[in-house]
N, C-alpha and C positions, 0 to 999 in steps of 0.2 A: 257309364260314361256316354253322352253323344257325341254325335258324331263332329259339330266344330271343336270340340276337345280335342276329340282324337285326333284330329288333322293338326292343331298346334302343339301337341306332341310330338306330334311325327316329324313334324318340317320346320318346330323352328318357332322361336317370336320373331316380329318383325322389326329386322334393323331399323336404324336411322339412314338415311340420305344425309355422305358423310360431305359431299361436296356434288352439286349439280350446275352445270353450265352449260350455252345455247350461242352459236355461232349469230351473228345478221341477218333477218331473213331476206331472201330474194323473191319477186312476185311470181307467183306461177299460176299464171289467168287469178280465181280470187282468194287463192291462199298464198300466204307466204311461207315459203317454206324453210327451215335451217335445218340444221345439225347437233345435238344435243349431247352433253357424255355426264353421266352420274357415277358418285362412286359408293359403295353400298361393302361394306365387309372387306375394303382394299381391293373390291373388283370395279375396276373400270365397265361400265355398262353403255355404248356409244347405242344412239335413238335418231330417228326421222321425226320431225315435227310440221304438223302442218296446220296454219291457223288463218282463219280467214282473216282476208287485208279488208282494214278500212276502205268503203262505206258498211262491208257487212257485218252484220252481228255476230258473235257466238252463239250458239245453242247447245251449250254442251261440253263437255270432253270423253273419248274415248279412246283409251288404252288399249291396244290392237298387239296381240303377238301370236307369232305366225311362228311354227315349229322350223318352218324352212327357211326363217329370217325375215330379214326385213327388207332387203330386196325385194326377194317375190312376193312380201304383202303389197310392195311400192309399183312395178314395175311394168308395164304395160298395161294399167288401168286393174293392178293386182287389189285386192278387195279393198285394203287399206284405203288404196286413191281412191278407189267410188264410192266409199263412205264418207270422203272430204267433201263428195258434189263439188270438187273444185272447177268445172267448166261449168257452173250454172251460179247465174248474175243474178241472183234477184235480192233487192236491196231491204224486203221485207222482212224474208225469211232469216231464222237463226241456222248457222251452219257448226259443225263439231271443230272443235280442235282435236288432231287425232296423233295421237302418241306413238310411235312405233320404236321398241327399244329390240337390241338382241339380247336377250337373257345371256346367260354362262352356258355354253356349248353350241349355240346354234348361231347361224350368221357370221357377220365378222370374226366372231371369238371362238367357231368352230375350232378345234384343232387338227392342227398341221400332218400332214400326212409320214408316218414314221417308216422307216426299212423294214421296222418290224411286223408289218401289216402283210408280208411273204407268208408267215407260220399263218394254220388254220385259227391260230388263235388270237390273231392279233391282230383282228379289226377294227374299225372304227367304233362300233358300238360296243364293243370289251372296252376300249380305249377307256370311255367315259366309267363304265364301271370299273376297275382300275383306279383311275385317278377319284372314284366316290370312295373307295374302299382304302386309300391310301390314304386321303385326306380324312376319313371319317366323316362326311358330310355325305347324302346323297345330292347327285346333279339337279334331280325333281325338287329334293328339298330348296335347293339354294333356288333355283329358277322360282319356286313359289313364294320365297321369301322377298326376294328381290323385284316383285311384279306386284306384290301387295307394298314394298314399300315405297313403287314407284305410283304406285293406285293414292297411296295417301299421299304423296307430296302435288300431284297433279292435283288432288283436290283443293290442298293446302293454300299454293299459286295460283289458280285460277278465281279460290274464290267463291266456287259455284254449291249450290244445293247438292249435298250429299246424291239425289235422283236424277243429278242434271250429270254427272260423271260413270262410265257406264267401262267395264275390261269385256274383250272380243278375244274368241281363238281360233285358230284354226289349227288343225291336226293337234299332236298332243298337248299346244298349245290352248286349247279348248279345256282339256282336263287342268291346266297349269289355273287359267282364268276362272274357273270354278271353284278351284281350291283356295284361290286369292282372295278372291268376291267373301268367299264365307270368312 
């Protein structure tokens, strides 16, 4: 068996994008930015989207998820924003459209902090395994399934050359984006 086998064994084929929708954007120096929510297996998936506004071109898209959310990929020029180049004008260049979704568990959709988090054993990171083990799905699984099939709808929308759409991680969203990728 290799090794892409074994990883869709593991985690899953890849759902359909059951419904995907995008707020207005607003300008933000040369990208616009919205608000995005997909739904993927009845999970709501809410995303940052940021594309460059007219006069500049596209150059691309990429898929950006960030273990700690999508906040911190966003917020205080967090990597996401300066891979947008959104403070730089130049009418030439192609700039990315950059995706930022919270997979299932992290960001927005973290979960809620429980009474039961007192006992030694009822942290937040049991939390997640718990609720993998009750559902029978793992968390890693569903996050890689859900990030490859937001990988192929961004392709699908945009348009662009399979080499021109490109997923980014950071923390163990790194390892999420490599398992996507393949």
């Amino acid at each position: 068996m290799d090794l892409l086998s074994g990883v869709r064994d593991n985690s899953g084929a890849v759902p359909p994008i059951d419904s995907w929708s995008e707020s207005g954007p607003f300008k933000l120096w040369s990208q616009g930015y919205s608000e995005g929510l997909c739904t993927i297996d009845e999970m709501e998936i809410p995303m940052s989207i940021l594309r460059p506004w007219k006069p500049y071109r596209t150059g691309g898209s990429v898929l950006y998820i960030d273990s700690a959310g999508r906040k911190h990929a966003l917020e205080s020029a967090g990597a996401a924003a300066r891979l947008s180049h959104m403070a730089e004008r130049d009418e030439n260049r192609g700039y990315p459209a950059i995706f930022v979704p919270d997979l299932p568990g992290y960001g927005d959709s973290s979960p809620a902090l429980t009474p039961y988090q007192i006992a030694a054993w009822g942290s937040m990171d049991r939390l997640l395994a718990f609720h993998s083990f009750a559902n029978g799905d793992g968390v890693l699984a569903m996050q890689i399934r859900s990030a490859a099939a937001i990988l192929d709808e961004i392709a699908r929308r945009n348009t662009l050359p399979a080499n021109k759409t490109v997923i980014v991680g950071a923390g163990i969203g790194g390892v999420i984006a490599i398992i996507a990728a393949a």
